[in-house]
The first five atom37 places (N, CA, C, CB, O) and aatype in JSON, in Angstrom:
{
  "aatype": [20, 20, 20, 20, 20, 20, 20, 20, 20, 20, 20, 20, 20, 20, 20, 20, 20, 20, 20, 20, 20, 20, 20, 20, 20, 20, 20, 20, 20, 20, 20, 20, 20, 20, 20, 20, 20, 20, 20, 20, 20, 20, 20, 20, 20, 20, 20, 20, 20, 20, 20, 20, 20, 20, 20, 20, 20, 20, 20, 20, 20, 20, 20, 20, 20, 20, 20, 20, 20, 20, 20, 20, 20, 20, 20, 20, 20, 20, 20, 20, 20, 20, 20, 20, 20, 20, 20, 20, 20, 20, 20, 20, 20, 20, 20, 20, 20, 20, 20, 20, 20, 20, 20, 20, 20],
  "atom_mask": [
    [1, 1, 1, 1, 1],
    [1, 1, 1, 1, 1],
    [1, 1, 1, 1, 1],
    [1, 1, 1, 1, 1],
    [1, 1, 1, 1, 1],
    [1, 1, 1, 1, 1],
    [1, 1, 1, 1, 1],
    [1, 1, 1, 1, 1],
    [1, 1, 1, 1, 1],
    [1, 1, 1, 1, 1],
    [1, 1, 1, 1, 1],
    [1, 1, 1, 1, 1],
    [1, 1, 1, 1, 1],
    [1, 1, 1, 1, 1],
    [1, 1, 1, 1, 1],
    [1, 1, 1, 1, 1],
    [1, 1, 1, 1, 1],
    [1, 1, 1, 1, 1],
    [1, 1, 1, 1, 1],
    [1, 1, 1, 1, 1],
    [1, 1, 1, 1, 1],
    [1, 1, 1, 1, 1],
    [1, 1, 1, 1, 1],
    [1, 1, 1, 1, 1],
    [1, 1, 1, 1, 1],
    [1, 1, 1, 1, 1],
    [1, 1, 1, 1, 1],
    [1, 1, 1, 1, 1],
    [1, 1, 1, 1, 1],
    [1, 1, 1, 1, 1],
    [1, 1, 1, 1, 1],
    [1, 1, 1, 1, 1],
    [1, 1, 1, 1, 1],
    [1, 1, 1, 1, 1],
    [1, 1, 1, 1, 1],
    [1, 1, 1, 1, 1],
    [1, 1, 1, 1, 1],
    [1, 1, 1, 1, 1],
    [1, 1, 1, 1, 1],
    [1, 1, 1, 1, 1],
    [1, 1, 1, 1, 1],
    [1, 1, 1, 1, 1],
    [1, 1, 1, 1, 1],
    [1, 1, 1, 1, 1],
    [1, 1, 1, 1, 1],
    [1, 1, 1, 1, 1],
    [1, 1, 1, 1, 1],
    [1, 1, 1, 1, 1],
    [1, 1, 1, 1, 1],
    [1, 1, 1, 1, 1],
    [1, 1, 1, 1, 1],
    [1, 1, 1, 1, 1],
    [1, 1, 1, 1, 1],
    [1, 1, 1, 1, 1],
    [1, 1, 1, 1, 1],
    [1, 1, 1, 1, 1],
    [1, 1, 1, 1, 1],
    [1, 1, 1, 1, 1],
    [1, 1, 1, 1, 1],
    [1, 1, 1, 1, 1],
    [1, 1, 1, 1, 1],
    [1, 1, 1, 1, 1],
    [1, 1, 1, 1, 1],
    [1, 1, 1, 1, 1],
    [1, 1, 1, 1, 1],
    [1, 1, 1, 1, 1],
    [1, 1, 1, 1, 1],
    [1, 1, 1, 1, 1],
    [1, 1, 1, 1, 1],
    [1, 1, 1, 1, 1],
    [1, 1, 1, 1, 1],
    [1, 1, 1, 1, 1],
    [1, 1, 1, 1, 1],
    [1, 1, 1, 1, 1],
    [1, 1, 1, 1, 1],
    [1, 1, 1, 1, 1],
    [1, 1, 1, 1, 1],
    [1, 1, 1, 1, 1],
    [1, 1, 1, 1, 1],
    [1, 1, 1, 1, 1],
    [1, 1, 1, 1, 1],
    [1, 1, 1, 1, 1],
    [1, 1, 1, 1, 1],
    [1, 1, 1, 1, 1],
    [1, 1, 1, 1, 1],
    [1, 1, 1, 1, 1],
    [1, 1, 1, 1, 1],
    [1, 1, 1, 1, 1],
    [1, 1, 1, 1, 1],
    [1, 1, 1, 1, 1],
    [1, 1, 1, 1, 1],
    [1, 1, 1, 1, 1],
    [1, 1, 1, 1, 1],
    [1, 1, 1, 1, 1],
    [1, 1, 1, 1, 1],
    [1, 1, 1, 1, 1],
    [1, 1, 1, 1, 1],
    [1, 1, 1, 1, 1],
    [1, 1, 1, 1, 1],
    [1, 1, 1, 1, 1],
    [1, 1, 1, 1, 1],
    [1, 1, 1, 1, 1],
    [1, 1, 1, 1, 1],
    [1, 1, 1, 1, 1],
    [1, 1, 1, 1, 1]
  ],
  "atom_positions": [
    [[2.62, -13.79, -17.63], [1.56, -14.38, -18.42], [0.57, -15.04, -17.49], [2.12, -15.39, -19.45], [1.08, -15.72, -16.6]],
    [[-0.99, -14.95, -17.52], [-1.81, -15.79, -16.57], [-1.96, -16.73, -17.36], [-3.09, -15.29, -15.98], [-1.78, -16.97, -18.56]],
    [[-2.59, -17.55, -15.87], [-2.63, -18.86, -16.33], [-4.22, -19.03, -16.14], [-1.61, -19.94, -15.48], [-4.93, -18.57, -15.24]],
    [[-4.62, -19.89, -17.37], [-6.25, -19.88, -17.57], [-6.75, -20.8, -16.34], [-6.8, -20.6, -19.22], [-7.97, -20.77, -16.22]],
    [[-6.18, -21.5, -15.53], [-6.67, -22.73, -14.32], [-6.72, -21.29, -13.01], [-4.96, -24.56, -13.9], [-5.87, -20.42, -12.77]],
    [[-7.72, -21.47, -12.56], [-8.32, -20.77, -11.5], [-7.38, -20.97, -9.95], [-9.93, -21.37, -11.41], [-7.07, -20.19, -9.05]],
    [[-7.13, -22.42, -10.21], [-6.12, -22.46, -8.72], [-4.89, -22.98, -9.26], [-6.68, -23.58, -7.31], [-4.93, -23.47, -10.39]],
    [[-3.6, -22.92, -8.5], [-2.53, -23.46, -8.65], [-1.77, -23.53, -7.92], [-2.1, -23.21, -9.33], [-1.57, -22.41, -7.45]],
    [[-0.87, -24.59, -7.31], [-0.45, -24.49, -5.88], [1.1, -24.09, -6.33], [-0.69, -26.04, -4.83], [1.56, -24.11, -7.47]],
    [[1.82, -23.7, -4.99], [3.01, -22.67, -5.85], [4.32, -23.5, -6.2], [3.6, -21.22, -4.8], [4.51, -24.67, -5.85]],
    [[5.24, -22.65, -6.99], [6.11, -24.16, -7.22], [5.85, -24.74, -8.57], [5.62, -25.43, -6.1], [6.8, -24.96, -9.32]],
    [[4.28, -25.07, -9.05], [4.32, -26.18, -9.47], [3.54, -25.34, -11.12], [3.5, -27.51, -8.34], [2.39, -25.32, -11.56]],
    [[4.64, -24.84, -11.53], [4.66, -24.03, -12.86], [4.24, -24.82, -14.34], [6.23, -23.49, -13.02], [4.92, -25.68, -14.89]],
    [[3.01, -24.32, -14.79], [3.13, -25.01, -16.14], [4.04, -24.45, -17.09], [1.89, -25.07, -16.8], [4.46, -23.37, -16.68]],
    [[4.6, -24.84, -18.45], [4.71, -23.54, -19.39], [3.86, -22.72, -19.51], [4.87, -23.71, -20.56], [2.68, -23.03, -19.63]],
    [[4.32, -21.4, -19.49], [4.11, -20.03, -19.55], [3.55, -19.43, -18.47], [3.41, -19.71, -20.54], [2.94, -18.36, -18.45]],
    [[3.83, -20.33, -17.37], [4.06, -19.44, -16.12], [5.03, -18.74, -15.72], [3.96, -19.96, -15.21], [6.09, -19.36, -15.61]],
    [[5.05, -17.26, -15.38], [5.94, -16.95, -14.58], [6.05, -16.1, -13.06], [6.52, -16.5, -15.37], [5.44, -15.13, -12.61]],
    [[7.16, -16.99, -12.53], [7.13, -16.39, -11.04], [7.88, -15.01, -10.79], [7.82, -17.47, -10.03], [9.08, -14.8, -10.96]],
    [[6.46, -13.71, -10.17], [7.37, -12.78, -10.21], [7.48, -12.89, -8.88], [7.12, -11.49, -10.84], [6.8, -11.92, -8.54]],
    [[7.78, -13.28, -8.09], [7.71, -13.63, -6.69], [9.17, -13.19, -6.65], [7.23, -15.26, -6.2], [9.48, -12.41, -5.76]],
    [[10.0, -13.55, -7.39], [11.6, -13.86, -6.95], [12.05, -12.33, -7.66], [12.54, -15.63, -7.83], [13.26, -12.21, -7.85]],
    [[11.41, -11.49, -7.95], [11.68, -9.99, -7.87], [11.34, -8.87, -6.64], [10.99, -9.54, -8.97], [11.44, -7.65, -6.54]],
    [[11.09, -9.47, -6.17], [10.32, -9.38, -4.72], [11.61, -8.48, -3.73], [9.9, -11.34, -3.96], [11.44, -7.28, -3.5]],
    [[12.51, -9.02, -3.36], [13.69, -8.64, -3.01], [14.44, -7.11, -3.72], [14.43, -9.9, -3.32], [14.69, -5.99, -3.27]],
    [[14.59, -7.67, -4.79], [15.19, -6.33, -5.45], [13.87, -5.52, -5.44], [15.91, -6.52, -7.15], [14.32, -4.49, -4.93]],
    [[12.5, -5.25, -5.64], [11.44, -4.54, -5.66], [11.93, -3.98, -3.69], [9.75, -5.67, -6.2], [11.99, -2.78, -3.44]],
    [[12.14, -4.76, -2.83], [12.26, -4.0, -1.5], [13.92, -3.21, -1.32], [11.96, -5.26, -0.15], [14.06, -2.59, -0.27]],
    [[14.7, -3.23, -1.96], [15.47, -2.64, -2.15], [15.51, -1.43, -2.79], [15.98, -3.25, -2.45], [16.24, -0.44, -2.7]],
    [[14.38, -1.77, -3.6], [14.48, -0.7, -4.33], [13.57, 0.44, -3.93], [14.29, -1.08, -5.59], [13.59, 1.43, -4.67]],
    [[12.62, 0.46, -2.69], [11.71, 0.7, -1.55], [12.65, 1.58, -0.8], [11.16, -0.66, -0.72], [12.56, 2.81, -0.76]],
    [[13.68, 0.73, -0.12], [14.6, 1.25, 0.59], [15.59, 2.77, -0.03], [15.41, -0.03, 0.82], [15.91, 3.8, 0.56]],
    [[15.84, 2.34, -1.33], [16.74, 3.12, -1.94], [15.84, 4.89, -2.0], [17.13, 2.25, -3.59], [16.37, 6.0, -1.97]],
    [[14.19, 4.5, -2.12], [13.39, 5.54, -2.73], [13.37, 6.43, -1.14], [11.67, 4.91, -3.54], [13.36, 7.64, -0.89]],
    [[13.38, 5.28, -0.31], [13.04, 6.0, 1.12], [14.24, 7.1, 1.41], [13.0, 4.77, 2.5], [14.08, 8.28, 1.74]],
    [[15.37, 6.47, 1.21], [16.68, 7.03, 1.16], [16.6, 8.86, 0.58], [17.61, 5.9, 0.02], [16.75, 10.03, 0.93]],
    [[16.24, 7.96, -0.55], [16.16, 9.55, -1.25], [15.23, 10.42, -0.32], [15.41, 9.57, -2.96], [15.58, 11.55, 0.01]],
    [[14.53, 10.09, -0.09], [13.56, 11.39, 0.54], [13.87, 11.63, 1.91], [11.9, 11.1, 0.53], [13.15, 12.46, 2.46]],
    [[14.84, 11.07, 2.63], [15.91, 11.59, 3.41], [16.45, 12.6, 3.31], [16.72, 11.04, 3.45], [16.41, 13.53, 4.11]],
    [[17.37, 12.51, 1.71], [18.14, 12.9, 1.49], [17.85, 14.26, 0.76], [18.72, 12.03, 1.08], [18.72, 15.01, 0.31]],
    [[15.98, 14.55, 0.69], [15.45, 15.6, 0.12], [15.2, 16.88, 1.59], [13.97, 14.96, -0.76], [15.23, 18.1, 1.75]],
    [[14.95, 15.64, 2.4], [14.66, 16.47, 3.49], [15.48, 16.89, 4.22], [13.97, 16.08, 4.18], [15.31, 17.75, 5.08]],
    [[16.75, 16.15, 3.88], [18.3, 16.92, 4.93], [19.09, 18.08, 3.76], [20.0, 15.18, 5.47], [20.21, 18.58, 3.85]],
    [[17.98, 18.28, 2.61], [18.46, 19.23, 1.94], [19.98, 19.11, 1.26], [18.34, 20.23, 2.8], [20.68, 20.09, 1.01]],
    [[20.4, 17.55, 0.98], [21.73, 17.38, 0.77], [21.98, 17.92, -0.8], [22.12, 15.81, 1.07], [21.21, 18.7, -1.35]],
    [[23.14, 17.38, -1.41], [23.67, 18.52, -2.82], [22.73, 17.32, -3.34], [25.82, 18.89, -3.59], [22.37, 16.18, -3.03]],
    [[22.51, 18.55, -4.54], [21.58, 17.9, -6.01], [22.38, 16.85, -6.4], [21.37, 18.99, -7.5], [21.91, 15.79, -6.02]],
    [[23.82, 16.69, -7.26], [23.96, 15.73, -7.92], [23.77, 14.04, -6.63], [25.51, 16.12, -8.75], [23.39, 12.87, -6.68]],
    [[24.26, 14.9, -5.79], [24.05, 13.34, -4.55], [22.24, 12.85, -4.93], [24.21, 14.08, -2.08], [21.92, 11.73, -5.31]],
    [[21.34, 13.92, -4.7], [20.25, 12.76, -5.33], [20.09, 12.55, -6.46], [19.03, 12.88, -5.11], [19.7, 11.4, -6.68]],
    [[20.25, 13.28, -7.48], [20.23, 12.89, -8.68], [20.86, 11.63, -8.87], [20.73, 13.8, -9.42], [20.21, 10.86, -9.57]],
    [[22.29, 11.06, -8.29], [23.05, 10.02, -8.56], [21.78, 8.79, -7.96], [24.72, 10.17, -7.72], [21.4, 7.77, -8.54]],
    [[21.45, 9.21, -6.96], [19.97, 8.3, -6.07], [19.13, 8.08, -7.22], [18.86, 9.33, -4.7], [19.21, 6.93, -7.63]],
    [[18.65, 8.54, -7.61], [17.64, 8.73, -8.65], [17.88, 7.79, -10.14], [17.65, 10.36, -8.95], [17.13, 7.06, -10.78]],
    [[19.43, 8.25, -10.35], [19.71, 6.9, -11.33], [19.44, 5.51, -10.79], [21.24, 6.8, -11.73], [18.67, 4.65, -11.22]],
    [[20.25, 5.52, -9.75], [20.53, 4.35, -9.52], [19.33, 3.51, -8.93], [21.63, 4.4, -8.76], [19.4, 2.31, -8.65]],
    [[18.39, 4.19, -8.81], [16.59, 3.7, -8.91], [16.32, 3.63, -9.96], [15.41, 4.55, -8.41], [16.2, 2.42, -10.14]],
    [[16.1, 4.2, -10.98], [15.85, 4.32, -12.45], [16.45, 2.56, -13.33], [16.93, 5.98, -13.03], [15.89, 1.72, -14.04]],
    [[17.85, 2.74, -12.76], [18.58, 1.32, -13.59], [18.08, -0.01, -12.63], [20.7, 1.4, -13.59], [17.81, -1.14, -13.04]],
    [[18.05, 0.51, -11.14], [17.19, -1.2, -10.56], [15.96, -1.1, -10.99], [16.97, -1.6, -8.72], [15.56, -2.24, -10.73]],
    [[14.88, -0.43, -11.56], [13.54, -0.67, -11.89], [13.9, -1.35, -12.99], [12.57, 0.48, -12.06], [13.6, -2.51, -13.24]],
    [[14.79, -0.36, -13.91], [15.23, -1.04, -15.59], [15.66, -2.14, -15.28], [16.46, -0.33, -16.6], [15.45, -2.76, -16.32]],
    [[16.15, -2.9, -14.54], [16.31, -4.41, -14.28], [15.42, -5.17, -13.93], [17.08, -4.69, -13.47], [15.1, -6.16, -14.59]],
    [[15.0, -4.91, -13.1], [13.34, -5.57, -12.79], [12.66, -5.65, -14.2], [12.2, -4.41, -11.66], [12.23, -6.73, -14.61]],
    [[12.59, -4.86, -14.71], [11.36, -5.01, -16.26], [12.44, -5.24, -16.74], [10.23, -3.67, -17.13], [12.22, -4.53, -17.72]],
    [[13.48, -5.62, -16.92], [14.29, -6.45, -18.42], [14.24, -7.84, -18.07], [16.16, -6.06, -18.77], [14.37, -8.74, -18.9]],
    [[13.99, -8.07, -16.54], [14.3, -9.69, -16.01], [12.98, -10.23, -15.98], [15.05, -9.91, -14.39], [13.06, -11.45, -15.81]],
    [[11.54, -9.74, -16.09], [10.35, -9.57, -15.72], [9.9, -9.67, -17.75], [10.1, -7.91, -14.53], [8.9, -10.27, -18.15]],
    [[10.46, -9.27, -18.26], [10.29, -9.27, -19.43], [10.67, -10.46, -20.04], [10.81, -8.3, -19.89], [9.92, -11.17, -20.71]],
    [[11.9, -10.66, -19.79], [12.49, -11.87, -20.34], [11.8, -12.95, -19.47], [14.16, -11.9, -20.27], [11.62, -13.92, -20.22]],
    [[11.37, -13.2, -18.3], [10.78, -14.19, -18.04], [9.64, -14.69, -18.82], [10.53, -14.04, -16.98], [9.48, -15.83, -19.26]],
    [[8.86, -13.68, -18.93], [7.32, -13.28, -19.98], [7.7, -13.97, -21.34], [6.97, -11.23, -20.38], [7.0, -14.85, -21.85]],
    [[8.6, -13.62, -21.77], [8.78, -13.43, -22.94], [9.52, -15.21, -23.79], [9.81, -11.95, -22.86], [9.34, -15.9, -24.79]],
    [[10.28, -15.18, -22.67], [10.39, -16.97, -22.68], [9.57, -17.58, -22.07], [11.55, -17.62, -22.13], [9.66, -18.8, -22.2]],
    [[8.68, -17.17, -21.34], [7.47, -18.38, -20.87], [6.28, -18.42, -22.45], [6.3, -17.61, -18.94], [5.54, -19.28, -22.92]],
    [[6.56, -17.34, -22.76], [6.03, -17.28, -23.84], [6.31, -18.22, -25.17], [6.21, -16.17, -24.02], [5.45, -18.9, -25.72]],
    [[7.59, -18.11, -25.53], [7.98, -19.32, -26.59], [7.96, -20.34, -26.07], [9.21, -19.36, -27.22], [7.76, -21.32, -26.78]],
    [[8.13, -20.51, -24.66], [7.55, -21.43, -24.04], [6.3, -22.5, -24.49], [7.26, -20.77, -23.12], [6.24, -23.71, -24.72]],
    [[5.6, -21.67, -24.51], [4.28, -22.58, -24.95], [3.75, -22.3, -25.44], [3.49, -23.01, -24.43], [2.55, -22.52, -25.3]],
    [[4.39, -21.39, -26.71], [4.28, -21.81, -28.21], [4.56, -23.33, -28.36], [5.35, -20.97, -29.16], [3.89, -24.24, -28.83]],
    [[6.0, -23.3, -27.68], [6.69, -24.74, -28.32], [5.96, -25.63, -27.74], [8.28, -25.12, -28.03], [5.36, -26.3, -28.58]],
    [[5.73, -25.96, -26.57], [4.92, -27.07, -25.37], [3.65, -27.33, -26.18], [4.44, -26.29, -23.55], [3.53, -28.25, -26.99]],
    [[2.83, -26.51, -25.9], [1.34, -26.6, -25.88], [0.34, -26.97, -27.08], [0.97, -25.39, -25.48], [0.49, -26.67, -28.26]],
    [[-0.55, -27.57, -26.61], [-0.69, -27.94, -28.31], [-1.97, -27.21, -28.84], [-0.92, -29.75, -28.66], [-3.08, -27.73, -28.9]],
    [[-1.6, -25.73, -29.28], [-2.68, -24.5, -29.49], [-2.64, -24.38, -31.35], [-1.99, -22.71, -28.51], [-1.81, -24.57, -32.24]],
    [[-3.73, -24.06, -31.25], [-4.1, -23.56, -32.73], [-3.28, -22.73, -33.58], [-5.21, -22.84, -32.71], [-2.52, -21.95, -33.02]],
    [[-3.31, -22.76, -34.71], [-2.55, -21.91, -35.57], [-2.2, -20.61, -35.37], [-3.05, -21.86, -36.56], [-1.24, -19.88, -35.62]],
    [[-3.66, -20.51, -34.63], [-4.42, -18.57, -34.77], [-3.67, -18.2, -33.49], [-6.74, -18.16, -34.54], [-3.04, -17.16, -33.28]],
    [[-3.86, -19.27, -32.66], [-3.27, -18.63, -30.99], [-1.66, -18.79, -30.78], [-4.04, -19.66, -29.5], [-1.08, -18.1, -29.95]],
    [[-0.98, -19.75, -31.59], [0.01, -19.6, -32.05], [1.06, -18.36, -32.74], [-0.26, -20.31, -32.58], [2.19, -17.93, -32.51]],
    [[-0.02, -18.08, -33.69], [0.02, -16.63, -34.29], [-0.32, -15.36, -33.34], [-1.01, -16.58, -35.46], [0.41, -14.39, -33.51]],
    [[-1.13, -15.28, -32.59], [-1.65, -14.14, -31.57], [-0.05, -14.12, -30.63], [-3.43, -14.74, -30.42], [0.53, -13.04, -30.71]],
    [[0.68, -15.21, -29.77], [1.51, -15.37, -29.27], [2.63, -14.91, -29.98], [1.45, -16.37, -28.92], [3.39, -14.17, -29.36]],
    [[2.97, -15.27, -31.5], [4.03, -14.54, -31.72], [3.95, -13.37, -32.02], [4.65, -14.95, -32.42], [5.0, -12.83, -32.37]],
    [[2.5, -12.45, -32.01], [2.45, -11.53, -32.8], [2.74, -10.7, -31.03], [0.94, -11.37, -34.03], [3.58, -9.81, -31.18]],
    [[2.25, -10.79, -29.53], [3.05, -10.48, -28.25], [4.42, -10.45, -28.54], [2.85, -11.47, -27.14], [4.86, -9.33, -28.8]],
    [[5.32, -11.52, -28.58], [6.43, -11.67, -28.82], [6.9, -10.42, -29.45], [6.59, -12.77, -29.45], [7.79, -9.81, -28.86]],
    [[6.45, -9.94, -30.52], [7.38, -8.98, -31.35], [6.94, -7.77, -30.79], [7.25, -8.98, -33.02], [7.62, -6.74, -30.83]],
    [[5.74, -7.87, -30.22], [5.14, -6.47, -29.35], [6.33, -6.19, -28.2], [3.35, -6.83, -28.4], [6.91, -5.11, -28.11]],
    [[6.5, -6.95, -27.62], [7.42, -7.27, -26.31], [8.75, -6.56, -26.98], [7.65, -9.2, -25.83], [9.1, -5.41, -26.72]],
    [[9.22, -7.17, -27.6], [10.62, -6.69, -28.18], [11.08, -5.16, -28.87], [10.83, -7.64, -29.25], [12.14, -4.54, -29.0]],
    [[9.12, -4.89, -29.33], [9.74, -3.66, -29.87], [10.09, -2.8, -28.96], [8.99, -2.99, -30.73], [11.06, -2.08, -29.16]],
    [[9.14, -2.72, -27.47], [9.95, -2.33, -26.3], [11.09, -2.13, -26.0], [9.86, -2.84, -25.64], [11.41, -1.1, -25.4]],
    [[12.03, -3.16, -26.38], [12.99, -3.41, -25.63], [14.12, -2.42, -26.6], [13.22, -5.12, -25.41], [15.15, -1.92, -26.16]],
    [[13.74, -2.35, -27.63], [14.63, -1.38, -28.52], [13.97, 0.05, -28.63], [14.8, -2.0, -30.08], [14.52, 0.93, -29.29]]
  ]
}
């Protein structure tokens, strides 16, 4: 979610900030894993061996956007609850909320 203040020093989170900073790690792992594979395209190794590569990239991205989501998504009720916003923007926020979720199913 952005935040409407132009500067912000880091660390110092209002509601409905969120830090994707700390996906950062698994995002370079998951760098590593892709590099792997194309190793493993170019040493011509057996199909299911990359295919198994290929999941197991597929489910660390799917973690990244379920943890990336849920951050969003509670910074979000977040400040619904905190903030002291209008009915309408209140309403716009939960009407994200259910956008977000239908995703997830």
């Amino acid at each position: 979610m952005k935040n409407d203040k132009k500067t912000k020093q880091q660390n110092n989170h209002e509601p409905g900030d969120v830090d994707h900073a700390k996906q950062l790690p698994r995002l370079r792992r998951i760098e590593g894993q892709v590099r792997g594979m194309q190793k493993m395209i170019e040493e011509q190794r057996d199909c299911l061996d990359i295919t198994n590569q290929i999941s197991a990239i597929i489910n660390a991205l799917r973690r990244v956007q379920s943890d990336m989501l849920h951050d969003h998504l509670a910074a979000l009720g977040e400040a619904i609850i905190a903030e002291d916003l209008s009915p309408k923007k209140r309403r716009e926020l939960a009407e994200e909320i259910r956008e977000h979720l239908k995703r997830l199913s």
